[in-house]
C-alpha positions in Angstrom: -21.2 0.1 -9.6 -23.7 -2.3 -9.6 -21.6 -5.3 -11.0 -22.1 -9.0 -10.9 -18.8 -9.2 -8.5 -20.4 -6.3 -6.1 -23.6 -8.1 -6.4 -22.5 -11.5 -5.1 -20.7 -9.4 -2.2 -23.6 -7.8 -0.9 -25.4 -11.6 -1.1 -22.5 -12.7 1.3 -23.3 -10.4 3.5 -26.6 -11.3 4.0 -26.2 -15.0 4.1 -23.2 -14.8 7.0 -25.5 -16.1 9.5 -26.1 -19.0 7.3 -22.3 -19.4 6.2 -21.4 -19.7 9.9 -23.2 -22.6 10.3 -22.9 -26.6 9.4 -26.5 -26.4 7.1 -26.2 -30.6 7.2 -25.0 -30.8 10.7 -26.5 -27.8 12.1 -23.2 -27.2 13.9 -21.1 -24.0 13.5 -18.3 -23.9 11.2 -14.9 -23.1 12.2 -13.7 -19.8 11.3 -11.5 -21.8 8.9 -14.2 -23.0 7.2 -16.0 -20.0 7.1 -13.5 -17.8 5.6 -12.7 -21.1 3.0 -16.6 -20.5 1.9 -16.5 -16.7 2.0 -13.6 -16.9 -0.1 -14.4 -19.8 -2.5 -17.7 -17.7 -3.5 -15.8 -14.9 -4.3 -13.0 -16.9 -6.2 -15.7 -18.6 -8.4 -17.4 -15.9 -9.2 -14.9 -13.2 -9.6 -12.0 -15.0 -11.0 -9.8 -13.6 -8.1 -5.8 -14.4 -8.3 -3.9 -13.9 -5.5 -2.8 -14.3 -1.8 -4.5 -13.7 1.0 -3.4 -13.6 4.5 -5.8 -12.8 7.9 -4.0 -12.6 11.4 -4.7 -11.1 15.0 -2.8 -10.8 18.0 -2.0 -14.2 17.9 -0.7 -14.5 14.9 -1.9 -16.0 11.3 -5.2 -16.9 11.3 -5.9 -17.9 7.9 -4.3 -17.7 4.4 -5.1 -18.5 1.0 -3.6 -18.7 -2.2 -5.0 -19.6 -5.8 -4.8 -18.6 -9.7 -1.4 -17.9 -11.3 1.5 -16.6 -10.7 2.2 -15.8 -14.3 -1.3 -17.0 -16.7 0.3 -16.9 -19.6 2.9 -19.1 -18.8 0.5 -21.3 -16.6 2.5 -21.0 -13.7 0.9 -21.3 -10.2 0.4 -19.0 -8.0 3.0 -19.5 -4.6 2.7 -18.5 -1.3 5.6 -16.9 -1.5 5.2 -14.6 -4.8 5.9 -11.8 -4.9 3.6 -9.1 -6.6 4.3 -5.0 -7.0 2.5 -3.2 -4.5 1.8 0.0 -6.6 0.2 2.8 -4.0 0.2 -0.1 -1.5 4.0 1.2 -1.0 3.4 4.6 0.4 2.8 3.4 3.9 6.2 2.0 3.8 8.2 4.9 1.8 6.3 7.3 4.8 7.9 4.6 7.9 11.2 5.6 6.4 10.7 9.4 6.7 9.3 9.0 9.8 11.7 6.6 11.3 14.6 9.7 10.4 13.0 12.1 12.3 12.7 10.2 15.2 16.5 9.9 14.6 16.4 14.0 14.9 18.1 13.7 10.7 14.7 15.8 9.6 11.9 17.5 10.9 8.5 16.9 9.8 8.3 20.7 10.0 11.1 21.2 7.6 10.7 22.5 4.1 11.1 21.2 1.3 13.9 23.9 0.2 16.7 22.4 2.3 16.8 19.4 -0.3 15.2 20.1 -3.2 15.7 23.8 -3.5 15.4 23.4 -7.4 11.3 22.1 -6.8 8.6 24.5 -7.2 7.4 26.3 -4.4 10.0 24.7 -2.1 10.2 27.3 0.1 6.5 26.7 1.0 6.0 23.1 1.5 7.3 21.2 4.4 8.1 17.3 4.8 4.3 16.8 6.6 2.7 18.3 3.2 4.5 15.6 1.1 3.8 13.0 3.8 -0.4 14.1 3.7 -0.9 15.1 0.3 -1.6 18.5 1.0 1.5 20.3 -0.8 -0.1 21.0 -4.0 2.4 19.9 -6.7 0.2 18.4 -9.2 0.5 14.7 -9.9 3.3 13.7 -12.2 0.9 11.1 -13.5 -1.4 13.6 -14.8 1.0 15.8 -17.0 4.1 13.5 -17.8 4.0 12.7 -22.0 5.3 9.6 -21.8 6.3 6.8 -19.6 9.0 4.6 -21.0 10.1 1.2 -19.5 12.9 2.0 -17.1 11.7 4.9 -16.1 13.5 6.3 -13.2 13.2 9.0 -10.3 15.7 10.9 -12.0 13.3 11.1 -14.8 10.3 12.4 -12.8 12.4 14.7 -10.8 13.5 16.6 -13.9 9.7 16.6 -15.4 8.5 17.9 -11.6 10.8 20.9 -11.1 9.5 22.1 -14.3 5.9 22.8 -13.0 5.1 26.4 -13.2 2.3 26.3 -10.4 0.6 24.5 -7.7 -2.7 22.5 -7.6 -3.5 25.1 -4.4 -1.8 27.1 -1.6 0.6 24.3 0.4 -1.1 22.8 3.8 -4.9 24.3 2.4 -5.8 21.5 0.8 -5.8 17.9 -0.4 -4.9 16.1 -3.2 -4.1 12.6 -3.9 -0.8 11.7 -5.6 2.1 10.4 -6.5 4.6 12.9 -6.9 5.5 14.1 -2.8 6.3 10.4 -2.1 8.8 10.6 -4.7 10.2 13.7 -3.7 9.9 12.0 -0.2 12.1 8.7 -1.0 15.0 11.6 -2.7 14.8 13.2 0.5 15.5 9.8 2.6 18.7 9.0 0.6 19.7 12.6 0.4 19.3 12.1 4.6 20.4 9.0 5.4 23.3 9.3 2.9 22.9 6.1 1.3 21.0 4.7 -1.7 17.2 4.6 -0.8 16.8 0.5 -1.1 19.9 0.1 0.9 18.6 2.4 3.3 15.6 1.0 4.1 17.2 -2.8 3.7 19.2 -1.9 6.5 16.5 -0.1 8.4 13.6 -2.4 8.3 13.5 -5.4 5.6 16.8 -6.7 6.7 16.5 -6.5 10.5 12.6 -7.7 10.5 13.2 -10.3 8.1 11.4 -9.2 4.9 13.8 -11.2 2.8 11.2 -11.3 -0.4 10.9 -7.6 -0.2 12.2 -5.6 -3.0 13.1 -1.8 -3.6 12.6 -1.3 -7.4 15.3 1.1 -8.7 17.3 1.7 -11.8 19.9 -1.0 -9.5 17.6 -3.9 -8.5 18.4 -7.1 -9.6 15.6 -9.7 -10.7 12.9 -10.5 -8.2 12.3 -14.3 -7.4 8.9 -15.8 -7.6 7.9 -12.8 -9.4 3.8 -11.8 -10.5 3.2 -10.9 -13.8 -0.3 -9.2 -13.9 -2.7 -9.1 -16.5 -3.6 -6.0 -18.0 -7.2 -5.2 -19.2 -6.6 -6.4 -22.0 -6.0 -9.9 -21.2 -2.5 -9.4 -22.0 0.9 -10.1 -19.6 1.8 -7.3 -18.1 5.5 -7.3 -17.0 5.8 -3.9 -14.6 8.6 -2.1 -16.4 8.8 1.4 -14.2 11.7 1.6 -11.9 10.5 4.7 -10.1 10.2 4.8 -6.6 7.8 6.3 -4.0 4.4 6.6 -5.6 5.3 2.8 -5.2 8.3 0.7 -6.3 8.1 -2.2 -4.0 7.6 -5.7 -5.0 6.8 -7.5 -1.6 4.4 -10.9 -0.5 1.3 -11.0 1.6 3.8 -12.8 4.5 6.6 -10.1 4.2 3.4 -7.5 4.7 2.5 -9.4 7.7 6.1 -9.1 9.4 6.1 -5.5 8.4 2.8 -5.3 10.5 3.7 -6.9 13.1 7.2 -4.9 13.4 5.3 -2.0 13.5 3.2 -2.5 16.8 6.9 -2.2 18.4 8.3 0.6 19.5 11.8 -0.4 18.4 11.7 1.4 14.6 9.6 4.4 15.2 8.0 6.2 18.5 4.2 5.7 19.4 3.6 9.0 19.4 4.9 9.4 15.9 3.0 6.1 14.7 -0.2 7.5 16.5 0.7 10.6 13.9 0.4 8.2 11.2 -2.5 6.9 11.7 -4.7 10.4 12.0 -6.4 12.0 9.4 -4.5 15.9 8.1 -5.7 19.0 9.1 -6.1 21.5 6.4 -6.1 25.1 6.6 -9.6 25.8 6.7 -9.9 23.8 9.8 -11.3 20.5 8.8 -9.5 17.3 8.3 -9.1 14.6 5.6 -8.8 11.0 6.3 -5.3 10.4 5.4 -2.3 10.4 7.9 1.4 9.5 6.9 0.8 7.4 3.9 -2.2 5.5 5.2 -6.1 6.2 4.7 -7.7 6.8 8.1 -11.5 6.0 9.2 -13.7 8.9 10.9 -16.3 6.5 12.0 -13.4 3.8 13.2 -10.4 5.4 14.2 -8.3 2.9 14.6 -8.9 1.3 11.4 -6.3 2.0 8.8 -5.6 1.0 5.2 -4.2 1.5 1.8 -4.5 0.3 -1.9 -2.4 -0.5 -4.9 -3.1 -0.8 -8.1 -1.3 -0.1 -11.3 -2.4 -2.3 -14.7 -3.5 -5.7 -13.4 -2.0 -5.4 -9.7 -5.0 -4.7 -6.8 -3.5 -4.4 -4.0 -5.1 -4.2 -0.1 -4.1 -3.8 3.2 -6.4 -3.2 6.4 -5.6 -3.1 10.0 -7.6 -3.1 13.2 -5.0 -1.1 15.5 -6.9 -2.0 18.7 -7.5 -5.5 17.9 -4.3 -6.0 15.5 -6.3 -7.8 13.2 -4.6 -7.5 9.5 -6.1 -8.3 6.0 -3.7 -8.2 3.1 -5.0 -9.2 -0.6 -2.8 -8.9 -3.3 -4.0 -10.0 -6.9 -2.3 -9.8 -10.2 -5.8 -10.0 -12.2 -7.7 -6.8 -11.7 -9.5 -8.5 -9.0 -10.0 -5.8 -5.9 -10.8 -6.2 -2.3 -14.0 -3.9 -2.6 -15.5 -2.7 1.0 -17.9 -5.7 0.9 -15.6 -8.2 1.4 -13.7 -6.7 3.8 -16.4 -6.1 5.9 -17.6 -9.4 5.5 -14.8 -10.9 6.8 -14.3 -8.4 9.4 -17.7 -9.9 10.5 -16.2 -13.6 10.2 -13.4 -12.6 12.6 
């Protein structure tokens, strides 16, 4: 798409040499100041809402935050807002599967029958199939007939176990969805015995110190410092879904910075299981997709990972440099993406 926004980005990239220097001065700029003008070009011209948050090994590098926290209502936009993650989630819900069977509760391996025996075709898809997208149960998305406010898990359960066939055979194939990460999060409280968001409250949030992250059920209470996002319309757009694992996390770009941090340590999951992660699916006919366990993967980089969100006016982003453990996060409320143009751009400003 050749858009005004994508235009401007591909003009950034070509004047970084110039960015990264002091035209008055002739001095170079600080990294600060680079990002500051990156940024500032993109804010002006794309109307960009949002928080944004850079680190490395060291820590934060950089972070910025501007627009609204709710427009209509003219209320600023905090560092500490939180905004629904949408897709952005599925990394997370996946950290929770994974961190049970490295507790020996469930084996990636194991089918989907031993939990759900009521699903379709549960005898023939196993937990790594929901975790890569390669089971086959079509995307709830795509054939439920309505989608009320409150809608729950319970809800999409009952409209999944009525599909009469699969997208394709499990484990041959990929296809994107929404609908294994939900059967995925049922799974985890099935497992773990508890209720999903106290589950992985006591897990990771708690422990790591996420206190401004939020499980979205049927049972959560109102969210602090909450974004409201603005639909295409122009309208407020007050998320209203309580299901949970296609997303169903409210979180902040800080939160999402512990949570990346927490997970170069081996004290929630195994290396070897995070390595897992972070590699793209084989398929049955012997190639492989880049997506690992809830997180896109990078055949020309591979330790680069990252996910999206978006759902109405949330545009959610997350990259990480596994080698380097350099982190982008943007999260918007306004429509307002982190296309591959920025982030490379300031991939080249780091």
């Amino acid at each position: 798409m050749n858009s005004p926004t994508n235009q401007l980005l591909a003009s950034i990239l070509l004047l970084l040499p110039l960015i990264s220097c002091n035209q008055e001065k002739g001095e170079p700029l600080t990294m600060t100041e680079q990002l500051d003008t990156l940024f500032q070009q993109y804010v002006d011209t794309s109307g960009f809402s949002g928080n944004i948050l850079i680190a490395d090994s060291s820590g934060i590098m950089y972070t910025k935050t501007v627009g609204y926290q709710h427009a209509a209502e003219e209320i600023p936009m905090q560092p500490n807002t939180a905004f629904y993650l949408a897709s952005l989630s599925k990394h997370i819900h996946a950290m929770g599967i994974l961190y049970l069977a490295d507790q020996g509760k469930l084996s990636l391996e194991g089918e989907l029958v031993q939990y759900l025996p009521e699903m379709p075709a549960a005898e023939r898809i196993t937990i790594r199939q929901l975790l890569t997208h390669t089971h086959g149960i079509p995307d709830y998305y795509n054939f439920m007939k309505s989608f009320p406010p409150g809608l729950t898990n319970a809800d999409v359960l009952k409209e999944i176990q009525e599909v009469d066939s699969l997208l394709f055979e499990p484990g041959t194939q990929f296809s994107y969805g929404n609908s294994g990460y939900t059967l995925l999060t049922t799974i985890a409280a099935q497992v773990s015995g508890k209720r999903y968001a106290d589950f992985m409250q006591e897990t990771f949030f708690g422990p790591i110190g996420m206190n401004h992250t939020v499980i979205f059920d049927e049972l959560a209470d109102s969210i602090p410092n909450r974004a409201v996002a603005v639909n295409t319309q122009g309208e407020a757009d007050n998320y209203q879904f309580r299901t949970v694992g296609g997303g169903g996390i409210f979180s902040t770009a800080k939160d999402l910075y512990k949570w990346d941090r927490a997970l170069y340590s081996s004290q929630y999951i195994r290396p070897e299981m995070l390595q897992a992660a972070y590699s793209p699916v084989q398929i049955g006919n012997g190639s492989t997709h880049p997506y690992g366990f809830g997180w896109f993967t990078d055949d020309k980089n591979p330790s680069f990972v990252y996910h999206t969100g978006e759902l109405n006016g949330f545009r959610n982003y997350i990259g990480r440099w596994l080698d380097e453990q350099k982190l982008i996060i943007m999260l918007s409320n306004n429509q307002r993406e982190a296309s591959p143009e920025l982030i490379e751009a300031i991939y080249e400003v780091l």
